[in-house]
C-alpha positions, 0 to 999 in steps of 0.5 A, a space after each residue: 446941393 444935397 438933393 442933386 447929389 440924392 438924385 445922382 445917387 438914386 440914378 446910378 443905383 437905378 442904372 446898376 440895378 438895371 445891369 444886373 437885372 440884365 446879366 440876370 435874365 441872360 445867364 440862365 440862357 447861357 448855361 442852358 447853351 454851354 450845358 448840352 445834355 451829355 448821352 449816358 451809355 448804360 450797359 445792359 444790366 446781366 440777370 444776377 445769378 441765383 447764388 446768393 445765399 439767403 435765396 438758396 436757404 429759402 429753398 431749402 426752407 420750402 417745404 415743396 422744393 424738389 429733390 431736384 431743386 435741393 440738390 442744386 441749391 446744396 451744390 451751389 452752397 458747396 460752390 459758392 458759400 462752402 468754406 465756413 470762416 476759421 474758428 474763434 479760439 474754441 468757439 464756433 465762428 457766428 457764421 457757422 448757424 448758417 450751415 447748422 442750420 442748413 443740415 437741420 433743414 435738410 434732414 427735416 425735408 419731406 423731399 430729401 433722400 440720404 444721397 442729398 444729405 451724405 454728399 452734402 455733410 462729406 463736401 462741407 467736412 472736406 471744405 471745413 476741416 476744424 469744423 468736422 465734429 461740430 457738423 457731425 453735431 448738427 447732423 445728428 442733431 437733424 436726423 434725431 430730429 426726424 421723428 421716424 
């Protein structure tokens, strides 16, 4: 008796395997019927515009940028980058090395002219109130700095 009830044993373990085995080949068909590939509609990317501020820097940093090219890439610093964040206490905020640096390259350029630097400091003192002795700072720093 115990070898009829191995053999049931053994046979319904068969059949159950076998129930599997079929709900496992037929489930992959089914996912593959219900999951249609759904149309992704991507708008055209738009070219990003020049404004970003360390693209406008490595112009100023070229040292075969036109005056031309100068000019527009201060004026885009003034439109889009010109207010400098508020002092911390009595320091200067870290952000504010930017723009130091900026009037130092700019009064060190072969291609600038005294229009460039004179528009350049005026807007950025009128943008930057509390930061108008520390940009006269860098700006004599950057004309003593000439070498003439």
């Amino acid at each position: 008796m115990d070898i009829v009830l191995l053999i049931k044993s053994i046979m319904g373990l068969v059949v159950i395997l076998g129930i599997l085995i079929v709900f496992f080949l037929y489930m992959p068909f089914g996912k593959e019927q219900k999951t249609q590939k759904k149309k992704v509609y991507t708008q055209p990317s738009k070219p990003k515009p020049k404004h970003e501020l360390k693209e406008l820097l490595s112009v100023i940093r070229d040292k075969n940028a036109t005056n031309q090219q100068l000019s527009e890439a201060l004026d885009a610093i003034i439109k889009y980058h010109g207010h400098i964040p508020s002092k911390l206490g009595i320091r200067c905020h870290p952000d504010f090395d930017i723009y130091s640096e900026i009037l130092l390259r700019i009064c060190r350029h072969p291609n600038t002219d005294k229009d460039i630097i004179v528009n350049f400091d005026k807007e950025l003192e009128k943008r930057n109130p509390e930061y108008v002795r520390e940009i006269n700072d860098s700006l004599t720093k950057g004309l003593n700095s000439r070498g003439i």
